[in-house]
Backbone as CSV, one residue per row, in Angstrom:
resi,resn,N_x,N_y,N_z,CA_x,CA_y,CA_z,C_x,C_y,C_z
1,UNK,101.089,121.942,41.243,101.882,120.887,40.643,100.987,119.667,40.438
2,UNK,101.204,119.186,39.264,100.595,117.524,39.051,100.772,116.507,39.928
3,UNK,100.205,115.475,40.243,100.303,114.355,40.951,101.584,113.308,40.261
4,UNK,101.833,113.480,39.094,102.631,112.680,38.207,104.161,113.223,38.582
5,UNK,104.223,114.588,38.486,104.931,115.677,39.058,105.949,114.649,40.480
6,UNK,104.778,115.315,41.570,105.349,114.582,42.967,105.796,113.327,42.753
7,UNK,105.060,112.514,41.938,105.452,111.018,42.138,107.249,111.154,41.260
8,UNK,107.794,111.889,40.265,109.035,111.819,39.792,109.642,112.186,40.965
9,UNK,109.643,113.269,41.508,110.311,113.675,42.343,111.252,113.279,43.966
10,UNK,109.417,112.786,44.269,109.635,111.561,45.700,109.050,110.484,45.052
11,UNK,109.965,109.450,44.340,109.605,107.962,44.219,109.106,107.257,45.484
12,UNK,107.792,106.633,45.531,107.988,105.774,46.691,107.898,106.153,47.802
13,UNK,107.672,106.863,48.247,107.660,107.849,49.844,106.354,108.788,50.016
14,UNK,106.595,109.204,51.231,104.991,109.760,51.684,105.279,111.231,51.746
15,UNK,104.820,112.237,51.264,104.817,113.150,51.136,103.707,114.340,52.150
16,UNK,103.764,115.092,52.558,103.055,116.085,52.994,102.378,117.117,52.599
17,UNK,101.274,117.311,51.912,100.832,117.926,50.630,99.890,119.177,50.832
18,UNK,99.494,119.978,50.628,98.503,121.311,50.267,97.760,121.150,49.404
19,UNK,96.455,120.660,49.387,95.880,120.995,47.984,95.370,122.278,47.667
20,UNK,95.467,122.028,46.543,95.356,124.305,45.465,94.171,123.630,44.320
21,UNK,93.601,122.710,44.488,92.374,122.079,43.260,92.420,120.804,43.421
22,UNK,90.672,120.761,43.653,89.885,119.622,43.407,88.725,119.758,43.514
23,UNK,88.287,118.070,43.252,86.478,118.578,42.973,86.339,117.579,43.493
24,UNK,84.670,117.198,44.138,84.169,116.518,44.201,82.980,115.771,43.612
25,UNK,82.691,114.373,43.730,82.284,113.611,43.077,81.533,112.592,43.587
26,UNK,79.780,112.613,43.947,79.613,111.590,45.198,80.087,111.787,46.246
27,UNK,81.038,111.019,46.594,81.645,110.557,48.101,82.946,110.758,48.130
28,UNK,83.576,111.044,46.964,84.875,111.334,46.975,85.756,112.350,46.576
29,UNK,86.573,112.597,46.881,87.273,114.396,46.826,88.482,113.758,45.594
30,UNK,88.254,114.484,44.123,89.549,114.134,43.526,90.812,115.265,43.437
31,UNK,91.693,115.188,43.682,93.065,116.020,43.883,93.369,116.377,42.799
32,UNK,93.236,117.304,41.766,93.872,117.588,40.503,95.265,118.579,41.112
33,UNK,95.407,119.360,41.551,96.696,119.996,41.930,97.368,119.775,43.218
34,UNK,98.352,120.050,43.315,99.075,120.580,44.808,100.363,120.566,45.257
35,UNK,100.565,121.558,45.955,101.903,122.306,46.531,102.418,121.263,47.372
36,UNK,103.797,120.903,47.267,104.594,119.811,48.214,104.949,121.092,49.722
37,UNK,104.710,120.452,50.651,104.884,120.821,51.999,106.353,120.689,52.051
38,UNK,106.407,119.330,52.439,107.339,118.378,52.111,107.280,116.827,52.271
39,UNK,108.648,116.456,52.184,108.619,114.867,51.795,108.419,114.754,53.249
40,UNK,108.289,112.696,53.676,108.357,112.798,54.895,109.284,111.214,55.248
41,UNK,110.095,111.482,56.073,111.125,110.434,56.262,110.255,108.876,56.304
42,UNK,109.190,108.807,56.611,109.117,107.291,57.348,107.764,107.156,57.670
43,UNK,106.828,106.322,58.105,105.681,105.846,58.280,105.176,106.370,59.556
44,UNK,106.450,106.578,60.642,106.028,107.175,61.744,106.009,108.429,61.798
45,UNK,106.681,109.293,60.993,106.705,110.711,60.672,105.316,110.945,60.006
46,UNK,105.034,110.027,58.846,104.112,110.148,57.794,102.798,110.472,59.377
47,UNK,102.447,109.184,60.286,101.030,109.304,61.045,101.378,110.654,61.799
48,UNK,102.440,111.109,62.122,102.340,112.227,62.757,101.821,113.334,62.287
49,UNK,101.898,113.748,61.204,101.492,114.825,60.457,100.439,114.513,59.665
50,UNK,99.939,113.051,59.840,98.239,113.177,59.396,97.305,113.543,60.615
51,UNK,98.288,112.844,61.500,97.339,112.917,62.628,97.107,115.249,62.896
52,UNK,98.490,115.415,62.910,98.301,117.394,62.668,97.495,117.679,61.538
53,UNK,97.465,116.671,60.604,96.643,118.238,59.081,95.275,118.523,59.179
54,UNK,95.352,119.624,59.004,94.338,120.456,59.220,93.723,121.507,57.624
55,UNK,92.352,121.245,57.525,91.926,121.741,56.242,92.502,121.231,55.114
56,UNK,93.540,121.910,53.929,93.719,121.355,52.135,95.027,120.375,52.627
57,UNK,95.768,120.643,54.189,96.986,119.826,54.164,96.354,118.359,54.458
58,UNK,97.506,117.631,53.426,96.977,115.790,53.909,98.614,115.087,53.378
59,UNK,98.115,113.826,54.098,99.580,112.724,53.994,98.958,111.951,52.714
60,UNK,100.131,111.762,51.600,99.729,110.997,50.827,101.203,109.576,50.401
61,UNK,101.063,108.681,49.537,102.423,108.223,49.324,102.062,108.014,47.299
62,UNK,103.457,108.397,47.178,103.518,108.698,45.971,103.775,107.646,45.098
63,UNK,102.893,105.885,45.603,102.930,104.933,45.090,101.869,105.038,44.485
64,UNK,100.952,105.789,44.803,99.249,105.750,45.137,98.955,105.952,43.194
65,UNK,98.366,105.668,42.422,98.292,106.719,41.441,97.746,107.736,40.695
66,UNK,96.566,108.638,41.815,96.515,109.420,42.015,95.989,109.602,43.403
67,UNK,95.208,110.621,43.336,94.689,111.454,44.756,93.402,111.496,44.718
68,UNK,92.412,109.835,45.154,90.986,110.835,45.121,90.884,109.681,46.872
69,UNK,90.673,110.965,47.630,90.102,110.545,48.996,88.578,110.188,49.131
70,UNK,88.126,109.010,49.909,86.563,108.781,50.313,86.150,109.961,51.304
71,UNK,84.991,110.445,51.144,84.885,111.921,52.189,84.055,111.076,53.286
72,UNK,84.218,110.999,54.410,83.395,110.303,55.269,82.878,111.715,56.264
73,UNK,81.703,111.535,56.301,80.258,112.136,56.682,80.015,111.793,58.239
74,UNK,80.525,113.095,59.435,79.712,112.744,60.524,78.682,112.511,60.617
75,UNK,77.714,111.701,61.236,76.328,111.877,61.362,75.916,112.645,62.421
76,UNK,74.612,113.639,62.114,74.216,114.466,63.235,73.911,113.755,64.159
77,UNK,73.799,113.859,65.670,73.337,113.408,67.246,72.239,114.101,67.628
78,UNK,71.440,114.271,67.752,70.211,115.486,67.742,69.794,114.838,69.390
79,UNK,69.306,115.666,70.379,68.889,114.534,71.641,69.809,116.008,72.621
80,UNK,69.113,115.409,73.593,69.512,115.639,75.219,70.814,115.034,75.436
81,UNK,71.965,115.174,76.083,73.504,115.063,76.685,72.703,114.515,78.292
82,UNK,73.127,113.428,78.922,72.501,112.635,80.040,72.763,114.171,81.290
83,UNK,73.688,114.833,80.852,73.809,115.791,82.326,72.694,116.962,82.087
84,UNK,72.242,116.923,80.760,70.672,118.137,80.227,69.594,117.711,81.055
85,UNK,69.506,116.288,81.287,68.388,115.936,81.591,68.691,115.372,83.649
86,UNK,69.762,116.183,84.025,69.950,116.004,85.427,70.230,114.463,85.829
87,UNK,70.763,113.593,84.835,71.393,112.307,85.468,72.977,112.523,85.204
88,UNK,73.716,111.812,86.392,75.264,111.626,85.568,75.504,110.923,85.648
């Protein structure tokens, strides 16, 4: 489904989403498709189920006007853990 799609559907509200297509670009992931999970009552519902998604699922609100997320990049730690090297 289109992003234009969700936004008729749930005016205004945060939705729970699947993405099924996108690409990336630089630093950022753009959303061209995706399957509604479902809607989500409220702001505190909304952090709950960002705080759960896992892999294509994500929280979005359908004020937004479209879907392109910043991809933020762990940095590697390369090194000894203080208990490798027999201190604690």
């Amino acid at each position: 489904m289109q992003w234009e799609k969700v936004q008729e559907i749930y005016p205004n509200q945060f939705v729970l989403l699947q993405c099924l297509k996108s690409h990336v670009e630089a630093d950022k992931k753009y959303v061209e498709e995706v399957a509604i999970v479902r809607p989500l009552e409220d702001e505190r519902e909304a952090t709950k189920e960002l705080l759960r998604a896992k892999g294509d699922r994500f929280v979005y609100h359908t004020s937004k006007p479209s879907i392109i997320m910043e991809i933020i990049r762990k940095p590697n730690i390369r090194g000894k853990t203080p208990n490798e090297n027999g201190v604690h």
